[in-house]
C-alpha positions in Angstrom: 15.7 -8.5 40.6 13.7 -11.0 38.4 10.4 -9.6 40.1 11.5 -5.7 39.9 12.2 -7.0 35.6 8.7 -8.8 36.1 6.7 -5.6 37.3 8.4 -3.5 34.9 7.7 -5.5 31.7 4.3 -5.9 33.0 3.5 -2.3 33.5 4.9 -1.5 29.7 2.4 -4.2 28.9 -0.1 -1.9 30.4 0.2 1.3 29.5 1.2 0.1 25.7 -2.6 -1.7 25.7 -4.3 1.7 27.1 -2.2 3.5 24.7 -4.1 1.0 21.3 -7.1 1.2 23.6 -6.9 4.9 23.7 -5.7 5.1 20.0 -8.5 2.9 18.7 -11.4 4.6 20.5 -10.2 8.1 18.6 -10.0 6.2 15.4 -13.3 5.2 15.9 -14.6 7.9 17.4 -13.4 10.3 14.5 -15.2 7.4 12.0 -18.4 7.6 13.6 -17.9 11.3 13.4 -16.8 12.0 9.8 -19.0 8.8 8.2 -21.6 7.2 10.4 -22.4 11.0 12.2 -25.2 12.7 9.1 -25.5 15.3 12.2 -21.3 16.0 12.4 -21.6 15.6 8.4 -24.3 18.2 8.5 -22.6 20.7 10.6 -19.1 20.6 8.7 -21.3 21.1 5.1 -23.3 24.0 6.8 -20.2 25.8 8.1 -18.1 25.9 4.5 -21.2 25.7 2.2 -24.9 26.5 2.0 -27.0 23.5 -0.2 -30.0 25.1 -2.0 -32.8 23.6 -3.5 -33.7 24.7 -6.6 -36.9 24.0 -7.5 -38.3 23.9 -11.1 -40.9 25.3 -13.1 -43.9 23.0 -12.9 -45.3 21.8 -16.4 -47.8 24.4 -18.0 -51.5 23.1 -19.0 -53.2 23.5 -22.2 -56.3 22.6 -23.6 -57.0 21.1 -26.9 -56.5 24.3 -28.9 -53.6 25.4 -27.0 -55.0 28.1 -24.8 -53.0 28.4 -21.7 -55.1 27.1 -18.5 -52.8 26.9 -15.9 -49.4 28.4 -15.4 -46.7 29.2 -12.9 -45.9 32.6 -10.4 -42.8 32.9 -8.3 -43.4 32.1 -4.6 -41.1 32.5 -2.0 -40.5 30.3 1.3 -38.9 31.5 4.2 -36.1 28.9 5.7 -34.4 28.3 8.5 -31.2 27.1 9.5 -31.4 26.8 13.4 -27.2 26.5 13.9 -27.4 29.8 12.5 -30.0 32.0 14.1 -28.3 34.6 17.0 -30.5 37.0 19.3 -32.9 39.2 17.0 -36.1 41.2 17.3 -38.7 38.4 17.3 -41.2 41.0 17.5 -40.1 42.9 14.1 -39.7 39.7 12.0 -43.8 38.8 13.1 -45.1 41.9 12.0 -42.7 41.6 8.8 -44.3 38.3 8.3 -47.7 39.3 9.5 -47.9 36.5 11.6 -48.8 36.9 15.9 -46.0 35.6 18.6 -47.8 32.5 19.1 -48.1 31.4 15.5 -43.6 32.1 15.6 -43.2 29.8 18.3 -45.8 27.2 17.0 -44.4 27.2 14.3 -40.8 26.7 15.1 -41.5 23.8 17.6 -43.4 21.9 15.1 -40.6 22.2 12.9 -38.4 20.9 15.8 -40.8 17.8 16.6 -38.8 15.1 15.2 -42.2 12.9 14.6 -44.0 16.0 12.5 -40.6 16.4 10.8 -38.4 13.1 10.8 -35.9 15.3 8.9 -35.4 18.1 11.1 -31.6 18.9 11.6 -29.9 22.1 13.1 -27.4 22.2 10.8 -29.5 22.0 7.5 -32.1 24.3 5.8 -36.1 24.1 7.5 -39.1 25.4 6.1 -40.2 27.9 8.4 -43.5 29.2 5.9 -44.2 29.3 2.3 -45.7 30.6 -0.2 -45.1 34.1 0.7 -46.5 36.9 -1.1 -44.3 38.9 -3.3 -45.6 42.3 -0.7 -44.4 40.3 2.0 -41.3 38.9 0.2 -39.9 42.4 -0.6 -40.6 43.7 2.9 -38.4 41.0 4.5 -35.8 41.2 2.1 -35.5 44.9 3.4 -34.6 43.4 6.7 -33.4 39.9 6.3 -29.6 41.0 7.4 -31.6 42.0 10.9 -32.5 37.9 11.2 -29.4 35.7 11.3 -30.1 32.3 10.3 -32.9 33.2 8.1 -32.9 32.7 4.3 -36.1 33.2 1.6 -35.9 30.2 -1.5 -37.6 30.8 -4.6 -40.0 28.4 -5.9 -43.3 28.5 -8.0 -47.3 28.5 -7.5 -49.7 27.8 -9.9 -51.9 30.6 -11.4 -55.4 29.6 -13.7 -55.9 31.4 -16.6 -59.3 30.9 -16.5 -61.6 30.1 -13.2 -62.8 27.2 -14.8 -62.9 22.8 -14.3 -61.5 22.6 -10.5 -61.9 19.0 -10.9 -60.2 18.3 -14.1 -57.0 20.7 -13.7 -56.8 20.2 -9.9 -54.2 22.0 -7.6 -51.4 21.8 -5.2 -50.8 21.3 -1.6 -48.0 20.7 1.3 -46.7 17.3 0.9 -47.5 14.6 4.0 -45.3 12.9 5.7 -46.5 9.6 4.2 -46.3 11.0 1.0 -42.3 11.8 1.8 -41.6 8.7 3.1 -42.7 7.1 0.1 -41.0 9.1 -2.4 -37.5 11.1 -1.6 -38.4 13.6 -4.2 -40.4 15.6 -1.4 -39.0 17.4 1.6 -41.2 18.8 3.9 -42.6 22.3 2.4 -42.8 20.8 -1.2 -45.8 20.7 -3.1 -47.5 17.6 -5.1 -50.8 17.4 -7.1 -53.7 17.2 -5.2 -56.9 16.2 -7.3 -57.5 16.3 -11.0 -54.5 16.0 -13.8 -52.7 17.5 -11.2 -52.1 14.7 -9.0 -52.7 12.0 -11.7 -49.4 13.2 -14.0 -47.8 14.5 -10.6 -44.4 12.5 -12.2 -44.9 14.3 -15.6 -45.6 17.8 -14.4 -43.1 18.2 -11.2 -39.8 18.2 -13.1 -36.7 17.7 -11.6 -35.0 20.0 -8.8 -31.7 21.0 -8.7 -29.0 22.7 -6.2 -27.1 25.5 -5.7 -23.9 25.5 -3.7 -22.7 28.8 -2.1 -19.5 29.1 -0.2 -19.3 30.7 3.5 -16.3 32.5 5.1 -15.4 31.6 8.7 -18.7 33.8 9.7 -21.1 32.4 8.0 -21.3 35.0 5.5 -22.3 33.8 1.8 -19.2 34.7 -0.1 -20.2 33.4 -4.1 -20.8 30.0 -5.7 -18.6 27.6 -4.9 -16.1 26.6 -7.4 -18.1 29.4 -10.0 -20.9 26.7 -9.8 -19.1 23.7 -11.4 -20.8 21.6 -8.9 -24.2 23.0 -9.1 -27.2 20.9 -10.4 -29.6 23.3 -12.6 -33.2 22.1 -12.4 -35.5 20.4 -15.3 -38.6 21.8 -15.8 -41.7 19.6 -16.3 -43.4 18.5 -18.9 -45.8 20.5 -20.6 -49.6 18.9 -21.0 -52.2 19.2 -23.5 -55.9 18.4 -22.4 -58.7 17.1 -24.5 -60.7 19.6 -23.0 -62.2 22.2 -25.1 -62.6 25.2 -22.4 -64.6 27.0 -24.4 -67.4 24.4 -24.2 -66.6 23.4 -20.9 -67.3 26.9 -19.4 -69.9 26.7 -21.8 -71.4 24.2 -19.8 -70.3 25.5 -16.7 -73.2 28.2 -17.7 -75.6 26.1 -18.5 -75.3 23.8 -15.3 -75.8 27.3 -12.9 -77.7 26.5 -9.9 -78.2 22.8 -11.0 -76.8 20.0 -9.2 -75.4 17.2 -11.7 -72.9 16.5 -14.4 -72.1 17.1 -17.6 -70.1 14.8 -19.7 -68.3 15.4 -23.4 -66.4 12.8 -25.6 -64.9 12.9 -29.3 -66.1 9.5 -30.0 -63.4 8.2 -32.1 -60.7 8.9 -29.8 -62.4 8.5 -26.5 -61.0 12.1 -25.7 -63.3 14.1 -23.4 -64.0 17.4 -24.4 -65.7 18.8 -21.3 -66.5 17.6 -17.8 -68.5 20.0 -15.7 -69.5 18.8 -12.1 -72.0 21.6 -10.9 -72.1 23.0 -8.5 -68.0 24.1 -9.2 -65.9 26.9 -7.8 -63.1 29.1 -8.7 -59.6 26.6 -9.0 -57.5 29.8 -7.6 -58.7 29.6 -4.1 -57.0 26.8 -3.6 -54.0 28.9 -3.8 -51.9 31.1 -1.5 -51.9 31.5 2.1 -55.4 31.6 2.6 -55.8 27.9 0.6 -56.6 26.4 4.0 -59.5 28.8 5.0 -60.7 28.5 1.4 -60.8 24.5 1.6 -62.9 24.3 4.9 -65.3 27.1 3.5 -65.5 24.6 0.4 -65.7 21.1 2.7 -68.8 22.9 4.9 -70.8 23.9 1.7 -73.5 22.2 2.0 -73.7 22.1 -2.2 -70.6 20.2 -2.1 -68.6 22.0 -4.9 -65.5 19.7 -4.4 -67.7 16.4 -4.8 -66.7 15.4 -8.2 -69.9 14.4 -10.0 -68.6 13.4 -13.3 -67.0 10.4 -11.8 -68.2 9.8 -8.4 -71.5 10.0 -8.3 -73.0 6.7 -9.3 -76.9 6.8 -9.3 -79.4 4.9 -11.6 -79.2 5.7 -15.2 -82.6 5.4 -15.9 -83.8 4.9 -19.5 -80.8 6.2 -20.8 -80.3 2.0 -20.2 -82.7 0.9 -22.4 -80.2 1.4 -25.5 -77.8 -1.4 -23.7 -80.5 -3.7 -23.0 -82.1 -3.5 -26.8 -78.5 -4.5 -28.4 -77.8 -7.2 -25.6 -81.0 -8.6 -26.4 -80.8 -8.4 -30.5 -77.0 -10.0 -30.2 -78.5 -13.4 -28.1 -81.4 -13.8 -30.3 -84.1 -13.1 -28.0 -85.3 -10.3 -30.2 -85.2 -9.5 -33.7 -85.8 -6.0 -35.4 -89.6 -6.6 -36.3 -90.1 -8.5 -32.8 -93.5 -6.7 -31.5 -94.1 -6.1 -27.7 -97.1 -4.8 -26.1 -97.8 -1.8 -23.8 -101.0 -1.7 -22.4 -100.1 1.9 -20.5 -97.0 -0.6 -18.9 -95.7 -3.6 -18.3 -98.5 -5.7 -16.7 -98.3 -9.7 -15.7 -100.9 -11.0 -13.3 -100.7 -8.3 -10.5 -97.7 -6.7 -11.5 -97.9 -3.3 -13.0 -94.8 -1.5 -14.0 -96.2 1.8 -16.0 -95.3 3.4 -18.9 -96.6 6.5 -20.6 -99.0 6.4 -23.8 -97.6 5.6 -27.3 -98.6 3.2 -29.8 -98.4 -0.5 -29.2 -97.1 -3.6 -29.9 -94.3 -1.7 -31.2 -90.6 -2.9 -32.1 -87.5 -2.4 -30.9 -86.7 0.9 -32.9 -89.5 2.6 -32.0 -89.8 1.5 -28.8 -86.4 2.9 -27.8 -87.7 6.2 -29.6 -90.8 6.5 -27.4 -89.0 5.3 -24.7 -91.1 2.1 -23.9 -91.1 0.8 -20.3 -92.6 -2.3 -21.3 -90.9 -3.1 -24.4 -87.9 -4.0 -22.4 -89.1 -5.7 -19.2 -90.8 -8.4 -21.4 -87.3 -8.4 -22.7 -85.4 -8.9 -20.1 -88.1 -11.5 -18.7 -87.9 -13.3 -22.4 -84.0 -13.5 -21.7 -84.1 -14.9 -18.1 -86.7 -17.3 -18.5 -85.0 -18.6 -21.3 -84.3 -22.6 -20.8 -83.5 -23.4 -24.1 -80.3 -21.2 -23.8 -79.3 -20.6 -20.3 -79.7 -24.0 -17.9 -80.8 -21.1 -15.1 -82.3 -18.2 -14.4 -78.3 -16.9 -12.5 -76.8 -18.4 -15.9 -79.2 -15.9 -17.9 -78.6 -13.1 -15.6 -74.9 -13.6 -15.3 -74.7 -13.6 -19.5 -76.7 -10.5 -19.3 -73.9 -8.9 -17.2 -70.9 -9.7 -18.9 -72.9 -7.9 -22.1 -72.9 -5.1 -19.6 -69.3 -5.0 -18.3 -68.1 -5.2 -22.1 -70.2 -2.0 -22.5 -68.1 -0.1 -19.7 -70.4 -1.0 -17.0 -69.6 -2.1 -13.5 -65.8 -1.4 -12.9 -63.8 1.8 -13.1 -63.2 2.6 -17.0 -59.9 3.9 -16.1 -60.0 7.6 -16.3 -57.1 9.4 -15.5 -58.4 11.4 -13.0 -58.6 10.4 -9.3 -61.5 9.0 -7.3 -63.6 7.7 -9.7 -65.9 4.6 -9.1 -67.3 1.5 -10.2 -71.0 1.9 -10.4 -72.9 -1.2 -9.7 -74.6 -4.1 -12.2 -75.8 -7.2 -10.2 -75.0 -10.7 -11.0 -77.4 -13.5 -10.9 -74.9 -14.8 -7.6 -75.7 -11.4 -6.1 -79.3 -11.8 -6.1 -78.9 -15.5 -4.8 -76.4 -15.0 -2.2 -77.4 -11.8 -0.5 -80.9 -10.3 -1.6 -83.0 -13.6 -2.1 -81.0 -16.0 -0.2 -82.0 -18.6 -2.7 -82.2 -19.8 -6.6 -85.6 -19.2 -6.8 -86.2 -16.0 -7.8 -87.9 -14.9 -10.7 -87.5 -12.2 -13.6 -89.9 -10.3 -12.2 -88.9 -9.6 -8.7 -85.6 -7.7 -10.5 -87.5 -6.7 -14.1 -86.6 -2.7 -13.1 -83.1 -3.5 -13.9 -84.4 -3.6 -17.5 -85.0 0.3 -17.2 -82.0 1.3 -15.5 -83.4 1.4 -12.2 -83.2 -1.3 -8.7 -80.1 -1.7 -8.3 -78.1 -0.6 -11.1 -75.1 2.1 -10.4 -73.6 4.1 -13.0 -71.6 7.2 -13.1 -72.4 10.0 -15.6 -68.6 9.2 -17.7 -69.7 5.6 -18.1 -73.2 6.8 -19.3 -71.7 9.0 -21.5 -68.7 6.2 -22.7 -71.8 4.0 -23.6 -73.0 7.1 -26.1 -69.7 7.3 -27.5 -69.7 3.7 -28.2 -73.1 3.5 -29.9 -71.6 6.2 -32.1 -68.8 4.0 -32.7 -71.1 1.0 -33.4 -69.4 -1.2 -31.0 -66.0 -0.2 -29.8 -64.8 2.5 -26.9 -61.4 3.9 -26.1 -61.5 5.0 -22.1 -62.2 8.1 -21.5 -59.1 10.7 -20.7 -58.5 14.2 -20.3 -54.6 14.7 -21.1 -54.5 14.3 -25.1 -50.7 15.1 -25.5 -47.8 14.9 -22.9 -44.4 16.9 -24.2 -41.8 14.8 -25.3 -43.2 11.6 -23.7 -45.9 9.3 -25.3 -49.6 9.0 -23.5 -50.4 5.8 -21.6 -51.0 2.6 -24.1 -54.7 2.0 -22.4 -55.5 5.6 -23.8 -55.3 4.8 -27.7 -56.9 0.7 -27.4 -60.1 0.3 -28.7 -62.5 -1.9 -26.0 -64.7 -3.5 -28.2 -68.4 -5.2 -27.0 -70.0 -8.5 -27.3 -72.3 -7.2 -29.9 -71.8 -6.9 -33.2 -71.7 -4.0 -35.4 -75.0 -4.8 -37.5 -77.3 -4.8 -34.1 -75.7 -1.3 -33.3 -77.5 0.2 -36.7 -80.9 -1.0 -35.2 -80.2 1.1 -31.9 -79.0 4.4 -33.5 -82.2 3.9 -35.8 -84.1 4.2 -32.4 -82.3 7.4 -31.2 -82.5 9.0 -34.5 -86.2 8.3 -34.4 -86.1 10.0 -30.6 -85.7 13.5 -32.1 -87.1 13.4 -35.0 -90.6 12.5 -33.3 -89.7 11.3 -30.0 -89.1 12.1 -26.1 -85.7 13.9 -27.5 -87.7 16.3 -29.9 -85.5 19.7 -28.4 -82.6 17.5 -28.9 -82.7 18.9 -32.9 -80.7 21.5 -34.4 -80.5 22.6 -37.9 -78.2 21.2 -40.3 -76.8 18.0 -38.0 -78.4 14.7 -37.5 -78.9 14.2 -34.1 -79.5 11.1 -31.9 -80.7 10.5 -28.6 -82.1 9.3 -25.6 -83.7 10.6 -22.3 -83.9 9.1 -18.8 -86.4 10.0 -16.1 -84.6 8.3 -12.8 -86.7 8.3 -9.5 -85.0 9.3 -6.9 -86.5 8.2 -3.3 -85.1 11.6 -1.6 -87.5 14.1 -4.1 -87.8 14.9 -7.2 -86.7 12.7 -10.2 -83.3 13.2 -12.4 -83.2 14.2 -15.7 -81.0 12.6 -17.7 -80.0 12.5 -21.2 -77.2 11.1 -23.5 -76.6 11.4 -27.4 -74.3 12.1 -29.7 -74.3 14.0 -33.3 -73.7 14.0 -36.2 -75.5 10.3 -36.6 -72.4 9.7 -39.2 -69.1 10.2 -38.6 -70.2 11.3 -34.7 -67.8 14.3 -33.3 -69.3 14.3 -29.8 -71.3 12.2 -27.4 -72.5 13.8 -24.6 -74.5 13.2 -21.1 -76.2 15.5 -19.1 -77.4 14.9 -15.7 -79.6 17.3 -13.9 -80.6 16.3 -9.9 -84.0 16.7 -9.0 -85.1 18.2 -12.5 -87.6 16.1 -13.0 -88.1 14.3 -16.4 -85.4 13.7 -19.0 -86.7 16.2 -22.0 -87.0 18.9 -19.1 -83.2 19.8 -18.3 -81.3 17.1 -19.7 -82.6 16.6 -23.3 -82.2 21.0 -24.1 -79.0 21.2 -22.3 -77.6 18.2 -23.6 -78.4 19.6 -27.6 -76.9 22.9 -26.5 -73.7 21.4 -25.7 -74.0 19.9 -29.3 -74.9 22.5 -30.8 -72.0 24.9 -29.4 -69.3 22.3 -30.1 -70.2 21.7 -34.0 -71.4 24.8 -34.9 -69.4 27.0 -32.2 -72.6 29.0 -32.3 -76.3 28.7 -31.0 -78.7 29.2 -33.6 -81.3 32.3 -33.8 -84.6 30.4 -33.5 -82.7 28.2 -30.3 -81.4 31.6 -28.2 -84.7 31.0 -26.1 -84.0 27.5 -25.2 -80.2 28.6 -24.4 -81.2 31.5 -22.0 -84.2 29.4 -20.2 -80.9 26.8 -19.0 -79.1 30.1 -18.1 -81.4 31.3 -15.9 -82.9 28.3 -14.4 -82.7 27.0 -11.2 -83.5 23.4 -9.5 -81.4 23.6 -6.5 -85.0 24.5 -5.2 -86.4 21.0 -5.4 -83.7 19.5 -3.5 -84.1 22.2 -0.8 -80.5 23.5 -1.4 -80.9 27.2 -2.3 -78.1 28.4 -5.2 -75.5 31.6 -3.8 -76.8 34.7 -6.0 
């Protein structure tokens, strides 16, 4: 009897643990489902409610008179909700689409490949294409009820008002996937700022999205907003943007640089605000938009001209004589010359048997005119005077290193800081760098580097810093970094765009230099570089170039008081400095101040129009 009561208690025992065993594993069960399962989660929201994004109207771009550059068109994606989709003419919806069978199912397995898209769920909305056209749009529409599962979402692509400075506005693309994992903003078939102010005030310009809710009967059918939209998110448009840039005088430019390879740089000076930027050869910005924005970009990568190489801030070649300027205050501000100090040029620089030539002019001359007439020799025995120094520098790396500091406050040898992407450094040697890994010793001389003092060996600089060091002989001794984006809406611009950078020299030394530039067009190797009614200053550059034929360069700025624009051309394989870059340079000028070309300078304007140099580098210009 005890052991019948025994078997009895023990099998209640039994089946009253199974039954908590059972009872817990559906309690858990159903929390895994309804909290820890994002797919079970997924598939309830799909069946009662349909989440839409709704995207928001990018930020419009002005420029600094408040013509419209770039502004928004509707676009329309085609999504795709794979829970949804039931049997349907595959065949009809491709040649709705205008897209082949293969290109269907590629498509639809990539968007299914969990490592291509980590977020891909059956129950939530997939981007099967985008940036349909609106032909395309309104054709499926006609037949969307044919294609269960289906859905188009509205969102916006950019349209240029102008077809005009690729590289300053930039464009969009298709986000990455690293690009989404770093930021939840993005989903896959999003856009972000690729390029240009584009992708450098991506956060400014984007706006905030927001989100729809509609409700679904028990069919899937959309039946209205749910709860009359009190739930629903509305989107934030982005900010609006004002550029420095003048686009008149950029396409201006634009013009002038036709079938030339180089750079044009503008600044206002005062403000460090960049008025134009043109990197030649350029393209239309609107290719880069559509369906067809792939094709476009490889057609661009395979140009041999290399329209998408900005040269403006990434091309970093010698600077030529355009240096010399630098060098003359550096050299006035540690005492090593004065303003009557006398130099001689016997047809170059010449000690024992080293020649370095220059072209004829008179000689000894000072500082002044030697920067007029663009005296070679004038500023190796400079340089040489400066390093060989003992009585103020223990060294001849101590000298040099001195030398470069002047050079670095002057906006030389790091990035300035402009706010658009992939600009670099440049390059100014120290007196370590020559020590460590040219000479491998201490015991080098002045003269196995003296072309530094004429912007050549191994000196680096891109056209923006050439031009920053215009703007800040105009300013006699200060510099704000260069920037394109003058106003943001709403929102004030970055700090490091309104600092003055002031140099190591002092402002009296500065008056000594834009004597010298004055002098260069009133009598010197920047004689085309004068216009009527506006004092001009200036400065050429010849730079060899190893490859062909030399560079011509030039910088200035105008009027010599109260300057409004400092400006740098740089012409590839143009041979000297008063050629290409000295007339193009004034033009620039000229346009901007006077917002006209004068009658008796017409000729000079349509010579840069119609000229061509892509010859001499072997590179042939389109027609």
């Amino acid at each position: 009897m005890k052991n019948d009561e025994y078997g009895l208690n023990r099998r209640r025992f039994v089946i009253g643990g199974m039954v908590v065993v059972l009872f817990l594993i559906y309690v858990i069960r159903l929390f895994v489902l309804q909290v820890m399962d994002s797919d079970y989660k997924s598939f309830a929201d799909s069946n009662a409610f349909l989440k839409k994004t709704q995207y928001p109207s990018r930020g419009l771009i002005y420029d600094r008179n408040d013509k419209l550059l770039v502004y928004n068109q509707p676009a329309y994606d085609v999504m795709l909700i794979m829970r949804e989709v039931e049997p349907f003419d595959t065949l009809d919806f491709c040649q709705t689409l205008g897209i082949t069978r293969e290109e269907f199912d590629r498509r639809v397995v990539n968007m299914k490949d969990r490592r291509k898209n980590p977020g891909y769920s059956s129950y939530t909305p997939q981007t099967f294409m985008t940036q349909l056209s609106a032909k395309d749009y309104g054709r499926l529409q006609e037949k969307l009820y044919k294609f269960p599962g289906f859905y188009t979402q509205n969102r916006m692509l950019r349209q240029y008002a102008f077809a005009t400075s690729p590289h300053i506005l930039g464009n969009l693309r298709e986000v990455s996937q690293r690009e989404i994992e770093k930021d939840d903003y993005y989903v896959r078939g999003d856009n972000i700022g690729d390029l240009g102010v584009e992708k450098s005030y991506e956060t400014y310009l984007r706006g905030i999205k927001g989100k729809e809710i509609l409700l679904r009967d028990a069919h899937g059918r959309i039946k209205g907003r749910y709860e009359e939209g009190r739930f629903d998110i509305p989107p934030q448009s982005g900010k609006n943007i004002k550029l420095s840039i003048d686009v008149d005088l950029q396409m201006y430019g634009e013009q002038l640089m036709q079938n030339k390879k180089g750079a044009i740089v503008a600044i206002e000076p005062a403000t460090g605000e960049i008025l134009a930027m043109v990197s030649s050869p350029t393209y239309d910005p609107s290719l880069l938009v559509g369906r067809q924005r792939g094709n476009n970009y490889m057609a661009l990568i395979k140009d041999p001209q290399k329209p998408l190489f900005d040269r403006t801030v990434s091309m970093a070649n010698p600077p030529g004589s355009t240096f010399k300027p630098a060098q003359g205050l550096i050299f006035l501000q540690e005492g090593i010359v004065t303003e009557q100090t006398l130099y001689p040029c016997a047809s170059g620089f010449n000690v024992g048997n080293f020649h370095l030539g220059c072209h004829s002019h008179s000689s000894p001359l000072a500082l002044a005119p030697a920067i007029a007439t663009s005296c070679n020799a004038y500023f190796c025995y400079g340089l040489r005077s400066m390093l060989e120094n003992r009585t103020k520098y223990p060294d001849i790396v101590t000298a040099l290193n001195t030398w470069r500091d002047y050079m670095k406050s002057m906006g030389y040898g790091y990035k300035l800081g402009v706010d658009i992407p992939n600009e670099v450094r440049g390059f100014i040697p120290n007196g370590n760098f020559y020590s460590d890994k040219v000479f491998n010793t201490t015991r080098w001389r002045a003269l196995n580097i003296i072309s530094i003092a004429i912007g050549q060996g191994e000196i680096l600089a891109t056209p923006v810093q050439i031009c920053n060091l215009a703007a800040t002989i105009a300013n006699r001794g200060y510099y704000i970094i260069p920037h394109v984006v003058k106003e943001i809406q709403d929102t004030v611009i970055p700090a490091q765009y309104t600092e003055k950078h002031h140099t190591m020299v002092q402002r009296h030394n500065y008056e000594i230099v834009v004597e010298g530039m004055r002098n260069a067009v009133l009598g010197g190797t920047c004689r085309l570089a004068a216009f009527p009614g506006v004092e001009v200053c200036g400065k050429t550059g010849t730079t060899q170039n190893p490859h062909g034929k030399d560079h011509s360069v030039f910088m200035g700025f105008a009027p010599k008081e109260n300057p409004q624009i400092a400006v740098v051309v740089y012409v590839e394989n143009a041979g000297f400095g008063a050629t290409y870059g000295v007339p193009i340079g004034s033009l620039m000028m000229e346009k901007y101040l006077n917002d006209t070309i004068s009658v008796e300078r017409k000729y000079l304007e349509e010579r840069m129009f119609n000229s061509n140099t892509m010859i001499y580098s072997g590179i042939f210009a389109r027609d």
